[in-house]
N, C-alpha and C positions, 0 to 999 in steps of 0.2 A: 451571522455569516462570517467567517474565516476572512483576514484578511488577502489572503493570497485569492480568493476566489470573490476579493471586491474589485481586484484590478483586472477580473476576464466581462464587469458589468458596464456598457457606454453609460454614460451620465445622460440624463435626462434635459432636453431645456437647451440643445447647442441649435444655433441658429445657422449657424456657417455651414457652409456645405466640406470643404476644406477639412476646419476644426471635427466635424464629424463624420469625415474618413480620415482622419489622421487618428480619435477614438476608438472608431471601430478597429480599425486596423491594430493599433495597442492590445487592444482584448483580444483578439482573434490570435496575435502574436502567446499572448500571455496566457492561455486557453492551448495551446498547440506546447507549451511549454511544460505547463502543467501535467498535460497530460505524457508527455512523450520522455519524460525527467522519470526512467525506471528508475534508478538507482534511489532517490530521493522515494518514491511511490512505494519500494520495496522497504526502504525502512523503518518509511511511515506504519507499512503492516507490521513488520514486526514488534515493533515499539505498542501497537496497540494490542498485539498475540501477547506478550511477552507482560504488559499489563494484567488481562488477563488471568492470565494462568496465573499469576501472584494473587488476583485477588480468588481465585479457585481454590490454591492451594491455601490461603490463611482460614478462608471458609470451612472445604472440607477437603482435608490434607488424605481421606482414604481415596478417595476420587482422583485425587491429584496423582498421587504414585499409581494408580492403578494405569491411569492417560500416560504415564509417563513407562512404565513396563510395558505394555501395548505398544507406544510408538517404538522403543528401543526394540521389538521384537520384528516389528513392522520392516524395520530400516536393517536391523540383519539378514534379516530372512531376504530382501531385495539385492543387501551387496551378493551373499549367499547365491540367490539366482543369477546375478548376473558375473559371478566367477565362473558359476560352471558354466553358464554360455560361453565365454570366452575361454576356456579351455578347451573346448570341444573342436 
């Protein structure tokens, strides 16, 4: 387990009633944090795409340019459509 997702876990064994909503409460905080932290979540994914596709490419580099033509063709043909919407 990630240390970032042992502080959304209450600890077992609190007696207090106090001491375990002041717990809960922490995780519930740190859980609502986690998750609503885009920017951090967004570059988590990338960082793991971006992985990845390095170990794709050292593996099988015909694959790789082929994913990589594809997308380049993907992402023009979109600006491509969405100019000529906007000219119209």
């Amino acid at each position: 387990m990630s240390s970032e997702h042992r502080s959304t876990v209450v600890p077992s064994g609190i007696k207090d009633p106090v001491q375990l909503a002041r717990a809960e409460l922490s995780a519930a905080l740190a859980a609502i944090e986690i998750k609503a932290n885009y920017p951090k979540r967004i570059r988590r994914g990338l960082d793991r795409a971006t992985t990845k596709a390095k170990k794709v490419a050292a593996a099988k580099p015909v694959v790789a340019l082929t994913g990589l033509i594809v997308g380049a063709s993907a992402v023009g043909t979109a600006v491509w459509g969405l100019a000529r919407l906007a000219s119209r």
